[in-house]
C-alpha positions in Angstrom: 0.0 0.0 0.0 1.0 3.4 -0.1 1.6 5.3 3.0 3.6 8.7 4.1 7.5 7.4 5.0 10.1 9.0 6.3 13.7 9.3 5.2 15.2 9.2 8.7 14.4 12.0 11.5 14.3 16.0 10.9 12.1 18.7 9.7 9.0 18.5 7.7 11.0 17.2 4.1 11.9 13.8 5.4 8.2 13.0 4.5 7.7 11.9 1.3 4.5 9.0 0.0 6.1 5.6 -0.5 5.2 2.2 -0.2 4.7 0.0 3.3 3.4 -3.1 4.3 0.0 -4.0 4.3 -1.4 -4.3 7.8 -3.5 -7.4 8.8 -7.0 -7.5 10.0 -6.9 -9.5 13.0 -10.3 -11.5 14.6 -11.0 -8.5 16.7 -10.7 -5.8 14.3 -11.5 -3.8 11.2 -9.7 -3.1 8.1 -10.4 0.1 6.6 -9.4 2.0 3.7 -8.2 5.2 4.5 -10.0 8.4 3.4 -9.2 10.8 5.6 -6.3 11.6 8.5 -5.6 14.8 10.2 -2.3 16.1 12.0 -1.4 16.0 15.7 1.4 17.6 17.6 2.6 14.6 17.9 3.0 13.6 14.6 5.2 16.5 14.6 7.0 14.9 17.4 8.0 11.6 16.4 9.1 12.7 13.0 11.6 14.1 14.9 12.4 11.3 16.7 11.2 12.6 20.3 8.3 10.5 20.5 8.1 7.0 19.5 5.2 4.7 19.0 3.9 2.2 21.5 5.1 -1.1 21.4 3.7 -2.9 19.0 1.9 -0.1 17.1 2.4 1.0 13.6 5.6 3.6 12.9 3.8 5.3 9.9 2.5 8.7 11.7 -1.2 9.4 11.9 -3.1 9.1 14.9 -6.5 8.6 13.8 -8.4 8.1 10.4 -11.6 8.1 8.4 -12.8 5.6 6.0 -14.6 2.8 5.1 -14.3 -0.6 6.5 -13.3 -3.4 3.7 -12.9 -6.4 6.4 -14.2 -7.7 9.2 -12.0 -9.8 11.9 -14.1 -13.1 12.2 -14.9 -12.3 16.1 -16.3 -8.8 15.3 -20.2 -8.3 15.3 -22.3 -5.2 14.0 -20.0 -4.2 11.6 -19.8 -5.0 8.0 -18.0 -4.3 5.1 -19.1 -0.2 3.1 -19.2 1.0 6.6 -18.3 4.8 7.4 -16.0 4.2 10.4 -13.4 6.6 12.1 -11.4 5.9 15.0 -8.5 6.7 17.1 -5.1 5.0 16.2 -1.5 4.1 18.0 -0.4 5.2 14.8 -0.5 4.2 11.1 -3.1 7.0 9.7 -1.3 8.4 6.9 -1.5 5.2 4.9 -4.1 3.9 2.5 -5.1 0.7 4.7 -5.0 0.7 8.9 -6.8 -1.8 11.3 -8.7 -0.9 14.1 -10.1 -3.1 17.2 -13.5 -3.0 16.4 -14.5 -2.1 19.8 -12.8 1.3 19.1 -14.7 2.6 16.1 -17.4 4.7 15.9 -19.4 4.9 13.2 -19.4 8.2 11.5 -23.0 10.4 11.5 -24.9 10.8 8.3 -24.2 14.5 6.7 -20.4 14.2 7.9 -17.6 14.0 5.2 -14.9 12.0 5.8 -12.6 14.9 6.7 -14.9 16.2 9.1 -14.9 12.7 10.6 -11.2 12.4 10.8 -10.9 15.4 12.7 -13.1 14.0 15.8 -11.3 11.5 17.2 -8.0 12.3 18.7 -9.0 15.8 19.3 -12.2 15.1 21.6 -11.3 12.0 22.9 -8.1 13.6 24.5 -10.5 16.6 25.9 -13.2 13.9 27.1 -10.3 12.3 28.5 -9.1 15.3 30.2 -12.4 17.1 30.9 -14.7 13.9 32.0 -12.3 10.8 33.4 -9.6 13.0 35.3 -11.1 16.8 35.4 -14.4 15.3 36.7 -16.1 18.4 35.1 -19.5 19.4 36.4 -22.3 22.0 35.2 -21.6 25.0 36.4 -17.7 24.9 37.0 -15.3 27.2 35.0 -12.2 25.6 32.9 -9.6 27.5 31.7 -8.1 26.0 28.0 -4.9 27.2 27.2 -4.4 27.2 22.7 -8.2 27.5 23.1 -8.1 27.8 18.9 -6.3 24.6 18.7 -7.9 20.8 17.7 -8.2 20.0 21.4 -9.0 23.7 22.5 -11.9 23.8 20.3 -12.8 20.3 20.8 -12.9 21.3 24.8 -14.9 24.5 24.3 -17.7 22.4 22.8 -17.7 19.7 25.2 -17.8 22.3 28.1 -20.4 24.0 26.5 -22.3 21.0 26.6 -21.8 20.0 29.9 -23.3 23.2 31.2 -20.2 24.6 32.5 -18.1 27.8 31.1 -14.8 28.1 29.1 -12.7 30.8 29.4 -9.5 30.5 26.9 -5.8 31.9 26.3 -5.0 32.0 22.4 -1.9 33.9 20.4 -4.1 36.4 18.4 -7.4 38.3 18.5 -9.0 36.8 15.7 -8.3 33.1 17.5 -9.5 34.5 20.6 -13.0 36.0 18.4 -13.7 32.5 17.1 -13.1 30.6 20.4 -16.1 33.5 21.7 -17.9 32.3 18.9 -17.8 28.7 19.8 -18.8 28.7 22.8 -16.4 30.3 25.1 -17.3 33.0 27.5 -13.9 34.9 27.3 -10.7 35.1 26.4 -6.9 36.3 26.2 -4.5 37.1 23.8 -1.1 35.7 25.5 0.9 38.0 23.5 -0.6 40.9 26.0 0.9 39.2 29.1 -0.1 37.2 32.1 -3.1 35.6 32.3 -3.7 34.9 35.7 -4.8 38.6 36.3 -7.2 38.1 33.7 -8.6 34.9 35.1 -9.3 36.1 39.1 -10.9 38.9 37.2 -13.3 36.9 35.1 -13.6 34.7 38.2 -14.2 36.9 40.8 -11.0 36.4 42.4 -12.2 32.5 43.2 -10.1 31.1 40.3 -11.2 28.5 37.6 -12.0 25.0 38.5 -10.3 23.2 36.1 -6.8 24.1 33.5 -6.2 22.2 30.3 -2.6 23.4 29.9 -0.6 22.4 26.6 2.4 24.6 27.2 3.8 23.5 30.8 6.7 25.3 32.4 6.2 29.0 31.4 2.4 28.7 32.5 3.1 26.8 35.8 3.2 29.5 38.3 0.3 31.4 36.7 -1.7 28.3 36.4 -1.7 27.8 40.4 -2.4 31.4 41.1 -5.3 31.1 38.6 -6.7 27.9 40.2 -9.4 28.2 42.8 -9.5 25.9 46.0 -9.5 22.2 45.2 -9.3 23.2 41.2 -7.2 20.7 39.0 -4.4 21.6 36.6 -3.8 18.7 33.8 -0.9 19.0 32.0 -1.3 18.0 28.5 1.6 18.8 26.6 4.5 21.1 27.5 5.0 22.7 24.1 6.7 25.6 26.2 9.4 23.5 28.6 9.1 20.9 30.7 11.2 22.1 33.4 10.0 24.4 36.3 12.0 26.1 39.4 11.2 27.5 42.6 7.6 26.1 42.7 5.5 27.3 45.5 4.3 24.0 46.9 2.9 26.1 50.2 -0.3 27.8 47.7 -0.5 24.6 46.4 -1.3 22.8 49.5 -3.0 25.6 50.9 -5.4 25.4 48.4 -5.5 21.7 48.2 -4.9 22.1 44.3 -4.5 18.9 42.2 -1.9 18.8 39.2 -2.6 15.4 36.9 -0.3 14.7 34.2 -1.9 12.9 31.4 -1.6 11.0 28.0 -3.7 9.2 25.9 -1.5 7.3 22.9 0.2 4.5 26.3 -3.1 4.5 27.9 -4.0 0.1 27.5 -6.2 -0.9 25.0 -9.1 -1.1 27.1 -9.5 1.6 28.9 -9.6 3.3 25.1 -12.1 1.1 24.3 -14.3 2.0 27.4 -13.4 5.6 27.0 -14.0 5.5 22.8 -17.5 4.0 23.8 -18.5 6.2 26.4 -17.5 8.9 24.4 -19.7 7.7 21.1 -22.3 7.6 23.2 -22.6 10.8 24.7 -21.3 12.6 21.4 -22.1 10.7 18.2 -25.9 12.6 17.9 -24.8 15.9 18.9 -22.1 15.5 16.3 -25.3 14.3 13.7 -27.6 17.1 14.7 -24.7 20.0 14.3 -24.3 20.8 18.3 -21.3 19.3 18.1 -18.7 20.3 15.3 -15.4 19.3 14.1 -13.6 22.4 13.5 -11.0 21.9 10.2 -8.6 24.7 9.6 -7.2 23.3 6.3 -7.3 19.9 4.3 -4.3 19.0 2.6 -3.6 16.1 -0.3 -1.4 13.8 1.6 1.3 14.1 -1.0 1.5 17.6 0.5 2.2 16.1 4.0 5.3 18.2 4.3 3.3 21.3 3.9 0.8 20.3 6.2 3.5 19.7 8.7 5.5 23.1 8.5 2.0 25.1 8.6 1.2 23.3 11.4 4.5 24.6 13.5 3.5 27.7 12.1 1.4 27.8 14.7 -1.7 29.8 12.3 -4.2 27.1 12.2 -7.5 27.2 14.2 -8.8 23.5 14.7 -7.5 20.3 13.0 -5.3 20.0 9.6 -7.0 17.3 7.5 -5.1 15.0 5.0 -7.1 13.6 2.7 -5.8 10.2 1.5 -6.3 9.7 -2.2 -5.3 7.4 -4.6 -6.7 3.8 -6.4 -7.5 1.4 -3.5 -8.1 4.3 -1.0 -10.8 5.8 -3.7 -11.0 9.9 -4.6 -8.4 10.9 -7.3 -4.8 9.2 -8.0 -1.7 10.5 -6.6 -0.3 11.8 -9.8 -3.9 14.2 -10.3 -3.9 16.0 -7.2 -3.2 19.8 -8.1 -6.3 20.2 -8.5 -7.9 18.5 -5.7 -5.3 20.1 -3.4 -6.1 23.4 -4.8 -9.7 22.6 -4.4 -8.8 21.6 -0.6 -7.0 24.9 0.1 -10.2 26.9 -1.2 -12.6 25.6 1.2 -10.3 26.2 4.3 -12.6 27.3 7.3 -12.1 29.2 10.2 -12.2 33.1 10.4 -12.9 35.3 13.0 -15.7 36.7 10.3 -16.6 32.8 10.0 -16.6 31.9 13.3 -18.8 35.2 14.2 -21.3 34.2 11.5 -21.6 31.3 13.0 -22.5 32.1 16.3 -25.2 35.0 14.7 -26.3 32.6 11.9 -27.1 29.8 14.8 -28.7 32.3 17.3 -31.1 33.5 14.3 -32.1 29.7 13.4 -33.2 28.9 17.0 -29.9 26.1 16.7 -26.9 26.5 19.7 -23.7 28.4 18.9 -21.0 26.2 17.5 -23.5 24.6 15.1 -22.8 25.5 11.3 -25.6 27.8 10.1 -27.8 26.2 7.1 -25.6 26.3 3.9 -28.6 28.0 1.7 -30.9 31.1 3.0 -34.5 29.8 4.4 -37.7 31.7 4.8 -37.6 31.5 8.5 -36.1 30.1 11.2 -36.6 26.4 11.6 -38.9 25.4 14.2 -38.0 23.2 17.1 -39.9 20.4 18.7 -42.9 21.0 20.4 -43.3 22.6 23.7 -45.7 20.2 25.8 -48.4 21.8 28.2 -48.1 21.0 32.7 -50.8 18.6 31.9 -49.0 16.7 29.1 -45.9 16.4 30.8 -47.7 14.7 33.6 -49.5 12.5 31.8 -46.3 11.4 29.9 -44.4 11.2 33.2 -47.4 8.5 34.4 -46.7 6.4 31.4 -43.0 6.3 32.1 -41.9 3.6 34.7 -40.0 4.9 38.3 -36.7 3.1 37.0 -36.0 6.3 34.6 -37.5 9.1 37.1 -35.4 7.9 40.4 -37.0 10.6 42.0 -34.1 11.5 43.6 -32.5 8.1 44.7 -29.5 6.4 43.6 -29.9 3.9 40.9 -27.2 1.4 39.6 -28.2 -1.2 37.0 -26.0 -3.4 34.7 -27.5 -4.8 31.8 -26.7 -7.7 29.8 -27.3 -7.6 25.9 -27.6 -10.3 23.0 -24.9 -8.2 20.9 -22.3 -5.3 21.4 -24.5 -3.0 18.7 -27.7 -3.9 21.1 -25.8 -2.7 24.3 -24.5 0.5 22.4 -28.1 1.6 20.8 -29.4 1.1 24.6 -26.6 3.2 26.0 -27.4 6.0 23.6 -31.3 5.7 24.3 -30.6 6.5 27.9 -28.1 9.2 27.2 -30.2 10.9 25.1 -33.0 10.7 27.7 -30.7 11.6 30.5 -30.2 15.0 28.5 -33.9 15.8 27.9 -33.7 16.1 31.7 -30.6 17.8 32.0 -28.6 14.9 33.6 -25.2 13.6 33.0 -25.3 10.1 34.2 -22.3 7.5 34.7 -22.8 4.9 31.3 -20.3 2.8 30.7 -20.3 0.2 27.5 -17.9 -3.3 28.0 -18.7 -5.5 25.2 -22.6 -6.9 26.0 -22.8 -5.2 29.2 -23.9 -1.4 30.1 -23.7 -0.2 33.8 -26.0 3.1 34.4 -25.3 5.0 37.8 -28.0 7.9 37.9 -29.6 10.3 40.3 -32.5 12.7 40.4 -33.9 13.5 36.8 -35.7 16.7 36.1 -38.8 16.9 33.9 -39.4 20.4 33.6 -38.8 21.9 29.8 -39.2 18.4 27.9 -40.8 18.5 24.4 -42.4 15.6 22.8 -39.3 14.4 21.4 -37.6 13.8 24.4 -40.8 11.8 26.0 -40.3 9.6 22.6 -36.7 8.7 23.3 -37.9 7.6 27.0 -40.3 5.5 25.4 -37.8 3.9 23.3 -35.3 3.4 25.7 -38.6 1.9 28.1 -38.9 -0.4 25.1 -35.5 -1.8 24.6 -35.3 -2.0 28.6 -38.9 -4.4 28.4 -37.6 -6.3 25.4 -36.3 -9.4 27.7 -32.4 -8.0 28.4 -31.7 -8.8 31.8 -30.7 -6.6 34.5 -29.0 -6.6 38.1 -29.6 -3.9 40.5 
């Protein structure tokens, strides 16, 4: 197959497309062809030899992909060949082929290219990761997101956004700090006009944020703390800036009884990427289809062009994720000899702006739809309308039909579920999160194989529309249907 090689270690021109191995679909996994891959620092990274792959993993870079599956592994269920697919990868997404367990791919929405799609999954699994599993983000709380305009940074803002907390962001210009506002984020600063931690208590009240996402490390430490309120958590992503910091005040730090986590998601073990790629797809993949979520792509690049992707990318100008998109015979599109004008064509329909991202925060408000969700691509006569408002007395009569097991009313529920097939136990795990959010409830779901474990409290029922009362129904149904449970 073909894949992007590298002549040794260095600087963006060791790249070059070349031929490699083709890789083998084992029982457990999925072999797709290759339609889309996007960038990542640390791509950047090990092409300079500072970051190596896993054991065992693939040494072509590329850390996720987009495409369509072509084989099945003969223990894999629910998946079959044509399938849209993206996933998360140890490496190996700048080739035309890669496998994937198939208990880590996640089937890509209707209406999403496959660029779009290859933007999601490194990106906003790292900020689930980060936000979720170790920042144990709840509504209301304040995170600050240092390179707010980056993949992750705008991945973040979303998710926050979502979760019913705030997002305040650091960015290195005003038009990346204007487009961050516009996708979601209640405020933010241009580092290049100096510390932000004065910033921060400001915006904050003096309390501090709950939560950091920090990308840049040592020249951010000591302004971090100060901008962290009591029992707040600073994760350490990257350290893009240094890795080495002196004269630490570690009395503020237990003063406050701050946390700093360091974290990283490529040497995580297989299945806790599994559980965390499921939980994610369950929580994400119909915001994603309905537009609340968004991948945000800054350019797409032919993958012949890799080399330029790579030095634009340490050019540090893109807002969001730098697509590659994989073309050639056995991968589909164009050949690799007739891409000038599909590059060209690639470079046109960059995205982000700060004029962009404002229209898109204007354009969404006007439609009735939430910031961050791409305005409609044509002019409409008027806004579109929602689902319908129900009346006191239909929401009680709808709450009657539904059984106590989904209300709680205010008790502590644990359940674990046991399904015929994986695909059963995922569309039953996005049934109740799609419930829990018509009552404005972030529940504990986790997905292993044929099981699903739900921890839940108090559910509210005040706002609901019709549409949400339908998805209770249907997840009622599936729960009647014969699964077993235990308490």
């Amino acid at each position: 197959m073909k894949a992007v090689c590298m002549r040794g270690y260095g600087g963006p021109d060791v790249l070059y497309l070349g031929d490699a191995p083709d890789p083998i679909c084992g029982p457990d996994d999925l072999l797709v062809a290759v339609r889309a891959t996007a960038l990542n620092r640390a791509d950047l990274l090990q092409r300079r030899g500072l970051y190596p792959p896993p054991p065992g993993a693939s040494d072509i870079l590329g850390l996720e992909m987009a495409g369509e599956v072509i084989q099945v592994g003969e223990r894999v269920l629910g998946w079959r060949p044509g399938d849209r697919v993206c996933a998360l990868l140890p490496g190996g997404g700048y080739a035309e082929r890669a496998v994937v367990p198939a208990a880590m791919a996640m089937r890509i929405p209707d209406g999403l290219s496959y660029e779009q799609a290859a933007a999601i999954p490194e990106v906003f699994l790292t900020a689930y990761l980060n936000l979720f599993w170790l920042g144990g983000l709840r509504r209301g709380q304040t995170v600050l997101v240092h390179a707010g305009a980056s993949g992750v940074g705008t991945a973040a803002i979303q998710l926050i956004r979502a979760a019913g907390a705030q997002a305040l962001v650091t960015a290195g210009s005003d038009e990346k700090v204007a487009f961050c506002c516009a996708l979601g984020a209640r405020a933010g600063w241009n580092y290049h006009q100096g510390s932000f931690a004065p910033w921060v208590l400001e915006q904050t009240g003096g309390r501090g944020v709950d939560l950091i996402l920090d990308f840049v490390g040592a020249p951010y430490f000591a302004d971090n703390l100060q901008s962290l309120a009591t029992d707040g958590r600073l994760i350490v992503i990257g350290t893009l800036g240094g890795s080495k910091v002196n004269q630490v005040d570690l009395g503020r730090l237990l003063q406050r009884r701050q946390h700093i986590i360091g974290t990283a998601l490529r040497s995580r073990p297989l299945a806790e990427k599994v559980r965390l790629t499921q939980e994610f797809a369950a929580f994400a993949l119909r915001r994603f289809a309905d537009g609340r979520l968004v991948p945000v792509i800054d350019r797409v690049f032919d993958w012949s062009e890799a080399a330029a992707a790579h030095a634009y990318m340490e050019s540090n100008a893109n807002i969001g994720k730098i697509v590659l998109r994989v073309t050639g015979a056995r991968a589909g599109a164009t050949s690799v000899a007739d891409t000038a004008d599909a590059t060209s064509a690639a470079h046109a329909a960059s995205f982000p702006s700060a004029a962009h991202a404002a229209g898109i925060a204007s354009a969404a408000d006007a439609a009735g739809v939430p910031a961050g969700q791409a305005p409609p691509a044509t002019p409409v006569a008027s806004p579109p309308q929602g689902p319908k408002r129900l009346t006191e007395d239909e929401v009680a009569a709808r709450l009657a039909a539904l059984p106590a097991w989904l209300l709680a009313d205010g008790r502590f529920i644990q359940r674990r579920y046991r399904f015929a097939t994986f695909p059963d136990a995922l569309s039953f795990a996005n049934m109740v999160g799609a419930l829990a959010e018509a009552f404005h409830h972030h529940p504990f779901i986790q997905i292993d194989y044929k099981y699903v474990t739900l921890r839940l409290t108090t559910w509210h029922a005040g706002g609901l529309t019709a549409t949400d009362f339908d998805e209770a129904a249907a997840c009622d149904a599936v729960y009647r249907a014969g699964f077993s449970s235990d308490a």
